[in-house]
C-alpha positions in Angstrom: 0.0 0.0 0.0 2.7 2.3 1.0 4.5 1.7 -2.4 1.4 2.1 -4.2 0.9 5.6 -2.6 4.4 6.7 -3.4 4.2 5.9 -6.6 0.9 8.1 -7.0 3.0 10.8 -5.2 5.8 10.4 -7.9 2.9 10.3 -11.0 1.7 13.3 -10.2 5.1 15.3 -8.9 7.0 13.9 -12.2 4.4 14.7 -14.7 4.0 18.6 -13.2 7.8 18.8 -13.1 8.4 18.5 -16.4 6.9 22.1 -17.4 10.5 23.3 -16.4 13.0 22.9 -18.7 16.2 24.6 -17.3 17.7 20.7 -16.2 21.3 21.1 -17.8 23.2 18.4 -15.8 26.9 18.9 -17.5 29.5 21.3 -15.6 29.8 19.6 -12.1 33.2 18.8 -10.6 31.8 16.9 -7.5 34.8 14.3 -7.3 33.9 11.1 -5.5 37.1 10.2 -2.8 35.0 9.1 0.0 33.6 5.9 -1.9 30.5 7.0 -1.6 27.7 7.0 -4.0 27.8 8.4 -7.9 30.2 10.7 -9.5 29.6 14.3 -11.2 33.3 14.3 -12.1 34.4 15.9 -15.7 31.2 16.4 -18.0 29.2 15.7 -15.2 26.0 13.7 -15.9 25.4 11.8 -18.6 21.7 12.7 -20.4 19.5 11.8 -22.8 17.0 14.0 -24.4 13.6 13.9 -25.5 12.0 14.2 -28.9 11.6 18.3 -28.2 15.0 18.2 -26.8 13.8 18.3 -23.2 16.5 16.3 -20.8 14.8 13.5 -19.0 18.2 12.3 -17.7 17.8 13.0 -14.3 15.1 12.1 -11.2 13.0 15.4 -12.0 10.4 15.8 -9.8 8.3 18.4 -7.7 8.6 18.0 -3.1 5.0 19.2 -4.1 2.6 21.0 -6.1 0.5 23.1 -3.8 1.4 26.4 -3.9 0.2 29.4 -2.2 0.7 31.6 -5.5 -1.9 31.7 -8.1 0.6 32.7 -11.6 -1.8 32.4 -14.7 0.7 30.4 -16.5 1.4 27.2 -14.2 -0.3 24.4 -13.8 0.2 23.8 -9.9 -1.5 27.5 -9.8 -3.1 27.8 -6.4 -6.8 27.7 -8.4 -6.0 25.4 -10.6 -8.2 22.4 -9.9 -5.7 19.5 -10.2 -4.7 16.6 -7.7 -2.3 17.9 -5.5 0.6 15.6 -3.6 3.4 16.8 -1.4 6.6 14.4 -0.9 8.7 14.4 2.9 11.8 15.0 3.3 13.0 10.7 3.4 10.5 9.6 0.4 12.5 11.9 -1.7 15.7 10.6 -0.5 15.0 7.4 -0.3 13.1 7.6 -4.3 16.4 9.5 -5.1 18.5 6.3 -3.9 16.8 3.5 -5.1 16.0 5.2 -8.9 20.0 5.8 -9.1 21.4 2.0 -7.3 18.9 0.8 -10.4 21.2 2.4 -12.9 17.7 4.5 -13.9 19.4 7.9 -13.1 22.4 9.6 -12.9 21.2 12.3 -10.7 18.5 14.3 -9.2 16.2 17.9 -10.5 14.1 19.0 -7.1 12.2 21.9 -7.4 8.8 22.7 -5.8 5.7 24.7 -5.6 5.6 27.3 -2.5 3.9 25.0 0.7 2.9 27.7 3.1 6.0 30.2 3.0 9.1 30.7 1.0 11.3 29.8 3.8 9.2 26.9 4.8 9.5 25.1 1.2 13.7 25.9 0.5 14.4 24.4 4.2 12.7 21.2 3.3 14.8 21.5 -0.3 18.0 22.1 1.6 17.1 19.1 4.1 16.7 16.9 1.4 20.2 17.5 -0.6 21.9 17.5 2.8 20.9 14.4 3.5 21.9 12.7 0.4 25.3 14.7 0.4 25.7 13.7 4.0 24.1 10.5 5.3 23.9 9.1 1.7 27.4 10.3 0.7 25.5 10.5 -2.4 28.1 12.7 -5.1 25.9 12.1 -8.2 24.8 15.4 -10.0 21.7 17.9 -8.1 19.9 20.3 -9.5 18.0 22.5 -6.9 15.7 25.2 -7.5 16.3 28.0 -5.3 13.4 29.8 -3.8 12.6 33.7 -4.9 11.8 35.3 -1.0 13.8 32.7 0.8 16.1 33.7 3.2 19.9 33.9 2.7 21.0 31.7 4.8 19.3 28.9 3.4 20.2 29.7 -0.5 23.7 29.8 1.1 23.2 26.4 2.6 21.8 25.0 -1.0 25.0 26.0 -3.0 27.3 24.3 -0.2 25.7 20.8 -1.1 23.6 21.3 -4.7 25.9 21.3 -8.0 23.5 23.3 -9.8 21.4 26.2 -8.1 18.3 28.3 -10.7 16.0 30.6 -10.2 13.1 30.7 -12.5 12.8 34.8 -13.8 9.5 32.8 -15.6 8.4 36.3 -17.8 10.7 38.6 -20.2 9.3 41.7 -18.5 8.3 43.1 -15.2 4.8 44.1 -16.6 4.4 40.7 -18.0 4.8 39.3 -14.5 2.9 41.9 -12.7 0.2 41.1 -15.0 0.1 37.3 -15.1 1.9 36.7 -11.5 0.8 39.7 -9.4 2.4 38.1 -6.4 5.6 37.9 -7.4 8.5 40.8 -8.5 11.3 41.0 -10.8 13.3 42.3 -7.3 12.4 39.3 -5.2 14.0 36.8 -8.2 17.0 38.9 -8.9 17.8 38.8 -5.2 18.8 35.1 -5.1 20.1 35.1 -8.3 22.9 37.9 -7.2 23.7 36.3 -4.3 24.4 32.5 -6.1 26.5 34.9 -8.2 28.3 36.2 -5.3 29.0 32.7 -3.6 30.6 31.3 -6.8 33.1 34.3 -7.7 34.0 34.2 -3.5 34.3 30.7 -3.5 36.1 30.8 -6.5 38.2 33.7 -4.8 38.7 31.2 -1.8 39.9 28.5 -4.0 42.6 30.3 -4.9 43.9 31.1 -2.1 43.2 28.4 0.3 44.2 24.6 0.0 40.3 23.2 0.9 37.5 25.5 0.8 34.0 23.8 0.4 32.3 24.3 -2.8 29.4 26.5 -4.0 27.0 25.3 -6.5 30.1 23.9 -9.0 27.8 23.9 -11.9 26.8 27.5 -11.8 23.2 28.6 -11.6 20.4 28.9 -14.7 17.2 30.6 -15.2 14.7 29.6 -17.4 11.8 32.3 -19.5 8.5 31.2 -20.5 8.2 32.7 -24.5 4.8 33.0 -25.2 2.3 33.4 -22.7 3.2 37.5 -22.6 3.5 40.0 -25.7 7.1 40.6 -25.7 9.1 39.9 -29.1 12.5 38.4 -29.4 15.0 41.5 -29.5 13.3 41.8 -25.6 13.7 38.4 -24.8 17.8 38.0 -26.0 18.2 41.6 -24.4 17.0 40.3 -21.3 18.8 37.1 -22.1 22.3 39.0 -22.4 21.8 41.5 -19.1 21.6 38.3 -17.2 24.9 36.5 -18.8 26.2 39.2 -18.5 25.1 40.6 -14.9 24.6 37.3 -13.3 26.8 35.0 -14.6 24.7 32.4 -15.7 25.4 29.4 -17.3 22.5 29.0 -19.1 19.3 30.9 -20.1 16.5 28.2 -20.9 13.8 28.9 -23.2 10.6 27.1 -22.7 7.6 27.7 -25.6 4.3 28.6 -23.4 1.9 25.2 -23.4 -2.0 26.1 -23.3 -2.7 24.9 -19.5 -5.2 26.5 -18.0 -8.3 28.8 -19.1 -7.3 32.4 -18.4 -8.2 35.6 -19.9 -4.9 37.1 -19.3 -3.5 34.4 -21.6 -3.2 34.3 -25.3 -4.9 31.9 -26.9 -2.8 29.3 -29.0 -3.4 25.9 -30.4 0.2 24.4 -29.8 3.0 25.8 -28.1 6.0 27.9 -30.4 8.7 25.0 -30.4 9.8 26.7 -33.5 10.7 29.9 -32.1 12.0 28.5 -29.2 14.3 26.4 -31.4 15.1 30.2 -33.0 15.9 31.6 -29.6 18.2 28.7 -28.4 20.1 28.9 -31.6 20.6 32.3 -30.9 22.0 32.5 -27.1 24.2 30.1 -28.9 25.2 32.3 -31.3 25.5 34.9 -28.3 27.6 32.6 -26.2 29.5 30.6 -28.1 30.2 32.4 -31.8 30.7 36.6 -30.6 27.5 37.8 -31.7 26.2 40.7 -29.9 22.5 40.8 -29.5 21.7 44.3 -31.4 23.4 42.6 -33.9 21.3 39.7 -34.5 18.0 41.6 -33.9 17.2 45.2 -33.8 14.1 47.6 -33.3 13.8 47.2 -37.3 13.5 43.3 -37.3 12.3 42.5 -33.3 11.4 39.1 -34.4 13.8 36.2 -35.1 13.2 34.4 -38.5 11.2 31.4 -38.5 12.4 29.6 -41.7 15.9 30.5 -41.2 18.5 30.1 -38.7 19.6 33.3 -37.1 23.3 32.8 -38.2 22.1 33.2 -41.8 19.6 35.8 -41.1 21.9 37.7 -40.0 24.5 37.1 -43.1 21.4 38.1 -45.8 21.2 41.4 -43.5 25.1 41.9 -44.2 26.1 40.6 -47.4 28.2 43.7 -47.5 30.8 41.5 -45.2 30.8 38.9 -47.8 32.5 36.7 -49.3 34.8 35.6 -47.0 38.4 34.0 -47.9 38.8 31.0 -45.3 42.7 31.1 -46.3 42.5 34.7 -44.5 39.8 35.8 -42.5 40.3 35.2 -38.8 38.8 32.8 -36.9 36.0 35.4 -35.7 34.9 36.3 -39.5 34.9 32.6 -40.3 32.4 31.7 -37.2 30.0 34.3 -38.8 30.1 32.2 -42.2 26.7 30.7 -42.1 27.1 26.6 -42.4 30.5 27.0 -40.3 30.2 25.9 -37.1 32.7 26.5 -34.4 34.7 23.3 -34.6 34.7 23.9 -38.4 36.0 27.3 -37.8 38.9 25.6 -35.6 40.1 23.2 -37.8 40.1 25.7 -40.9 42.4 28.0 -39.0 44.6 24.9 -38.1 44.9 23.8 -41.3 45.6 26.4 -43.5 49.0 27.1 -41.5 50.2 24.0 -43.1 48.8 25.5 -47.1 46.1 26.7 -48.8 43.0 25.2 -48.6 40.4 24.2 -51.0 36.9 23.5 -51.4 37.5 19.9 -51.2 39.2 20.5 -47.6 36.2 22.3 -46.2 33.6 19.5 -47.0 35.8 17.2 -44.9 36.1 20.0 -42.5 32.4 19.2 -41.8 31.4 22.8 -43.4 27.9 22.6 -44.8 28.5 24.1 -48.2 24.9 24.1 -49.0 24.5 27.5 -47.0 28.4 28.7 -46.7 28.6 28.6 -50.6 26.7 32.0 -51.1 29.5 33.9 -48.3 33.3 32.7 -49.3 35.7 32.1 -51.5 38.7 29.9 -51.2 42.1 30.3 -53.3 39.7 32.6 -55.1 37.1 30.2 -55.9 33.5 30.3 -55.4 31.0 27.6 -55.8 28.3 29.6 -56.4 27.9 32.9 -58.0 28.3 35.9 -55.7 25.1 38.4 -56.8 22.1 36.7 -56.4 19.6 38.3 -54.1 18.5 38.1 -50.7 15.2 35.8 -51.6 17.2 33.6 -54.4 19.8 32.4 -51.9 16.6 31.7 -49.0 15.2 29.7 -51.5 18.1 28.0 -52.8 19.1 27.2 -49.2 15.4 26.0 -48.3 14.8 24.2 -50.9 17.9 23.3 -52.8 18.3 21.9 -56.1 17.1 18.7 -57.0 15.5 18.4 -53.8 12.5 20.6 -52.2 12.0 19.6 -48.5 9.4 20.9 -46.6 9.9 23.5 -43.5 9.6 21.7 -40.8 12.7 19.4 -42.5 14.7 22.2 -43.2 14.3 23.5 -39.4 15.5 20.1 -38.0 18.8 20.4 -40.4 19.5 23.9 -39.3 19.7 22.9 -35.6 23.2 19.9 -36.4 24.4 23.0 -38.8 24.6 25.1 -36.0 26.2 22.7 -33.7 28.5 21.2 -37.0 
């Protein structure tokens, strides 16, 4: 009977859980040299992703889904009629223990709704990852959500034994929240969020200087913002998106398309969530982080909306064909990223390369360049595989639907995400 009930609890906690998509498991350094339990040494955990690129790697599940808040956009809303379970402080452990001896995780993704106070819910959280860390000596990866309104002391106590600390800003814009989550405040989540910052430049302050120093959320903290449920376009989204990089030191921004869950005025009304601009807006915090793309670059007050056929990469390339063609046998390795079809490990191996001769055409296929899109913006030894003055909508169609064979959208938008990453 008891197991039965559990497993009800864990139906309904997993299921609501998975509306939060800000799980990234790589980037902890917990070393295991007790011979305890697990290892988040190196790359961290190792995941496995969904079919719309969700991570479903890790134990991800809700200590509970009441919740004294009411936010239009959730489903654990405090109106919301749903069934409603609440995990203690052992079931979780215990769940947390027995899913990872069966080799069915590698780690563990707690977050929660908000029981009766702030405080009240982040001291069971902190309980819980203590006791693995502690009693368990469980070194596996943890994800915890830290608590907007919760006291220091115990977001201070969750970095000291989590790997990973987030807190969800939820909305691109204060009015947005004010309007669809009147009880909460852009001040109340940035307040957390500074002082995870905080803890991981001290404690990597203390690291230097001090032999043993106990560590701070390893993995660095995340956020993740709802796109969709609230007006804002996508130059205010990746604006917000870079303040917080670059304010907060975050790892990661998430982006989680808004899913139709509850009947509310407030809320627009759409048939299936925007997985496609969602893809767009991933593609281009990558372009942000990884390839030295500023964000009133990619998007501007002129175009506030990221292309839905086309990556942003070679959005952004149509926009500037004045900067092109590039020679690969000169540029330097920041022109060559912005070739569209060159990835960054592309981009490497060209500038490696070409200090032992010239390269040709030939080279860059093997490079892993996808010459379907970077034909229109280089040349190499003075060669060209396609002629240099066509216009903006010749080369989108040529790239869409290429010769000899005419894929449909939803194809092409698939391929664009391995070019990106090529």
């Amino acid at each position: 009977m008891n197991d039965q009930r559990i497993q009800e609890k864990l139906s309904i906690l997993a299921d609501a859980a998975k509306y939060d998509v800000s799980c990234s498991s790589s980037g902890g350094k917990r070393k295991n040299v007790d011979k305890g339990l697990g290892n988040a040494e190196g790359m961290g955990i190792c995941h496995s992703y969904t079919e719309d690129g969700r991570c479903v790697s890790l134990l991800k599940i809700l200590l509970t889904n009441h919740c004294i808040f009411d936010c239009a956009y959730c489903v654990s809303r405090r109106s919301n009629d749903v069934k409603r379970a609440a995990f203690t402080v052992d079931e979780v452990v215990d769940l947390t223990m027995n899913f990872y001896r069966r080799n069915y995780i590698e780690g563990l993704f707690l977050s929660s709704g908000i029981f009766s106070s702030p405080d009240y819910t982040m001291e069971r959280l902190v309980r819980i990852i203590k006791k693995l860390r502690t009693e368990h000596r469980f070194n596996g990866y943890i994800h915890v959500k830290a608590i907007p309104g919760a006291s220091e002391e115990l977001i201070q106590e969750a970095g000291l034994y989590a790997d990973r600390l987030s807190v969800n800003i939820e909305l691109p814009s204060e009015m947005a929240l004010q309007n669809l989550a009147p009880e909460k405040n852009y001040a109340e989540i940035l307040t957390p969020m500074a002082q995870i910052r905080d803890g991981i430049t001290q404690n990597k302050e203390e690291k230097a200087l001090f032999k043993k120093v106990p560590q701070f959320a390893t993995a660095g903290q995340s956020t993740q913002l709802i796109v969709g449920a609230s007006q804002e376009n996508d130059l205010q989204i990746i604006n917000l998106s870079d303040s917080l990089y670059k304010g907060y030191g975050l790892k990661r921004v998430y982006y989680s398309g808004y899913i139709p869950i509850t009947d509310d005025a407030r809320l627009p009304q759409v048939t299936q969530p925007p997985l496609i601009r969602e893809h767009r807006l991933y593609q281009t915090d990558w372009l942000m982080r990884f390839y030295g793309f500023q964000a009133d670059e990619i998007l501007d007050p002129t175009h506030p909306f990221l292309d839905l056929e086309i990556d942003p990469k070679l959005a952004w390339a149509l926009r500037n064909r004045h900067v092109f063609p590039v020679d690969v046998n000169t540029a330097d390795y920041e022109m060559i990223l912005r070739i569209p079809g060159v990835g960054s490990r592309s981009a490497k191996r060209i500038v490696a390369a070409r200090r032992f001769g010239p390269l040709s055409l030939d080279h860059l296929h093997k490079f892993g360049v996808v010459l379907k899109r970077a034909k229109f913006f280089l040349t190499c030894r003075g060669q060209a595989l396609s002629t240099r003055d066509y216009d903006e909508q010749t080369i989108r169609r040529q790239i869409l639907f290429g010769a000899g064979s005419v894929r449909s959208a939803l194809v092409t938008q698939q391929l664009d995400l391995f070019a990106q990453a090529s």
